[in-house]
C-alpha positions as CSV (number, residue, x, y, z in Angstrom):
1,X,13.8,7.7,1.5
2,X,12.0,6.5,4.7
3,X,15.9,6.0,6.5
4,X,17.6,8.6,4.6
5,X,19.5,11.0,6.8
6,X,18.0,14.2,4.9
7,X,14.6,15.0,4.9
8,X,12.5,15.0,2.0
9,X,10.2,17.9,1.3
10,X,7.0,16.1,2.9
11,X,5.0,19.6,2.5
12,X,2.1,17.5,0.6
13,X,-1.1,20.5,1.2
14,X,-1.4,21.4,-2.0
15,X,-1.1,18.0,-3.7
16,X,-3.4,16.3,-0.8
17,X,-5.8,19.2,-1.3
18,X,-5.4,18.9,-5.4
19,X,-5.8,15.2,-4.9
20,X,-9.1,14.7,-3.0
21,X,-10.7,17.2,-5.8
22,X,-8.9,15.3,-8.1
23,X,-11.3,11.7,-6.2
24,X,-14.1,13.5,-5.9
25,X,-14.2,14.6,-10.1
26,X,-13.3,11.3,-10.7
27,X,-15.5,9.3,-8.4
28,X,-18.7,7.6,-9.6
29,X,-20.9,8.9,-6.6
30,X,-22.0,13.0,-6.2
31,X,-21.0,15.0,-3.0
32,X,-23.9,14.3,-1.2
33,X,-23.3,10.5,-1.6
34,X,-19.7,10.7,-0.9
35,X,-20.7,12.6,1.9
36,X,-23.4,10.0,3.4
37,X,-20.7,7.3,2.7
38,X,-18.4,8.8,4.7
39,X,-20.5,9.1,7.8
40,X,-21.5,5.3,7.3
41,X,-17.8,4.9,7.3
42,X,-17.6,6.8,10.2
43,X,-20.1,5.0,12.4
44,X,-22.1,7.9,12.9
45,X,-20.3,9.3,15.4
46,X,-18.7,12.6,13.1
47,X,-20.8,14.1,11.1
48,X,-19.4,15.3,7.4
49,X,-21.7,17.8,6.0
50,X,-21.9,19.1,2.6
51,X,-21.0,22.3,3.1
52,X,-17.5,20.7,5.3
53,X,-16.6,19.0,2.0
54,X,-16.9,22.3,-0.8
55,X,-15.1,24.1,1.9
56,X,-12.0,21.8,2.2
57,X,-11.7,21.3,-1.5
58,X,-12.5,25.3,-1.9
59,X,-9.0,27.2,-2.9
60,X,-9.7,30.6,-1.2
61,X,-10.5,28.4,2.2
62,X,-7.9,27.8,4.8
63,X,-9.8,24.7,6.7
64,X,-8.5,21.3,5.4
65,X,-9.9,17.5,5.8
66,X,-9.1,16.4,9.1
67,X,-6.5,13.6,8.9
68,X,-8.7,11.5,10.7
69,X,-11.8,11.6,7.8
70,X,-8.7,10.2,5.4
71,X,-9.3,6.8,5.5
72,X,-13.7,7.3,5.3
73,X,-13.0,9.5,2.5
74,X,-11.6,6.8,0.6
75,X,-13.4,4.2,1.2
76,X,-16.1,6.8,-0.1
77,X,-14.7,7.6,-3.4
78,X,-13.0,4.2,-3.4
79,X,-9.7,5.9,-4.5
80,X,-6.6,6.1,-2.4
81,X,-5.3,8.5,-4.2
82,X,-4.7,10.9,-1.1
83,X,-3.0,8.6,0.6
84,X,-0.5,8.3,-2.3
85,X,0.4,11.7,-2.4
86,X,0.9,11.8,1.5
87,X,3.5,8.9,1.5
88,X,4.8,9.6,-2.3
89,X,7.6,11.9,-0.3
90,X,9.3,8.9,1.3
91,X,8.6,6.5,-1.6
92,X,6.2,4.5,-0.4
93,X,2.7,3.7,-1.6
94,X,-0.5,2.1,-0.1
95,X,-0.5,-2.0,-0.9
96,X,-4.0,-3.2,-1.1
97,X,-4.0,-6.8,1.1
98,X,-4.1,-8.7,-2.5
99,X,-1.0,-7.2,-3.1
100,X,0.5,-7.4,0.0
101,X,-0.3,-11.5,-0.6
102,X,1.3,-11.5,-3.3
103,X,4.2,-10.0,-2.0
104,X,4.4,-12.6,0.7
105,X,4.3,-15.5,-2.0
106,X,7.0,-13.7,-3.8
107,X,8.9,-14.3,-0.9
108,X,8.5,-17.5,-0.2
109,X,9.2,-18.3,-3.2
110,X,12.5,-17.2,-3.1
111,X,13.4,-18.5,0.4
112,X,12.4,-21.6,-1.2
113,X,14.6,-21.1,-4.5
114,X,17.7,-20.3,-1.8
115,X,16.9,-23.2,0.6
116,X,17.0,-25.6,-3.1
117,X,20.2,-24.0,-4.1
118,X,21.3,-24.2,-0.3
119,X,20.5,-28.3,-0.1
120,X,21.8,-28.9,-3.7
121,X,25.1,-26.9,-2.6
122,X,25.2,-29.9,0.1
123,X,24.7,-32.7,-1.9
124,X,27.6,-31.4,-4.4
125,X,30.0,-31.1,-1.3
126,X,29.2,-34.5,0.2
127,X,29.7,-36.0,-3.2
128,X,33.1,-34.3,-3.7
129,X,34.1,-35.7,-0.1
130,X,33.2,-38.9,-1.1
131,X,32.8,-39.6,-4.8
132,X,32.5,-43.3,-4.5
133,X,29.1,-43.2,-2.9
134,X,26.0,-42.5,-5.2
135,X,24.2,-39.3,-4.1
136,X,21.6,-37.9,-5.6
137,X,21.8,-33.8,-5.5
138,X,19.0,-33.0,-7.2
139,X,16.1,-32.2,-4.6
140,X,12.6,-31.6,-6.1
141,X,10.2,-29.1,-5.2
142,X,7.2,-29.8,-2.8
143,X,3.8,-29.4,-5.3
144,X,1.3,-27.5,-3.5
């Protein structure tokens, strides 16, 4: 969706707003923890009050979490649920660094697989070209 020519309904106020009440019911700490955590997150530099929080999770109030407290408020509730429903428009969702490891080795793995087939692909055509020669075209993985 990220490179598609049309544009995807990315109006996500609702759901972001539905989503952070959603990680705070859930979380295991109160309010006034999450709210502490956050301005530990934030270095002390913004202060997050309790009364900021009810009234950007509050349905009659038009004020709504600065982007920019986002990433403290999830590190708070330890949920990134908000950023899921932010990117869930273009199909994309947020990729812990374990999993983005894992993604890696996946890849490796099948550069490796390719590079295998690749070098076996070799050793067939060489022995074709010259069948009375004695090639072996089996090539065995490197154990880590």
């Amino acid at each position: 969706m990220l490179n598609s020519e049309f544009a995807p309904n990315c109006d996500a106020s609702l759901m972001l707003m539905a989503a952070i009440k959603r990680t705070i019911d859930s979380s295991s700490h109160s309010r006034p923890s999450i709210v502490d955590r956050m301005n530990e997150a934030l270095g002390g530099k913004k202060t997050i009050t309790i009364d900021m929080l009810n009234k950007w999770v509050s349905a009659g109030s038009d004020r709504k979490m600065p982007a920019e407290y986002l990433t403290a408020f999830c590190w708070a509730t330890q949920s990134t649920l908000p950023f899921e429903v932010l990117l869930q428009p273009i199909d994309f969702i947020p990729v812990d660094e374990r999993g983005a490891s894992l993604q890696r080795a996946a890849e490796l793995i099948l550069q490796s697989t390719q590079l295998q087939r690749k070098a076996e692909g070799m050793f067939a055509e060489i022995t074709a070209q010259n069948p009375s020669q004695t090639i072996t075209n089996q090539v065995t993985p490197i154990q880590p």
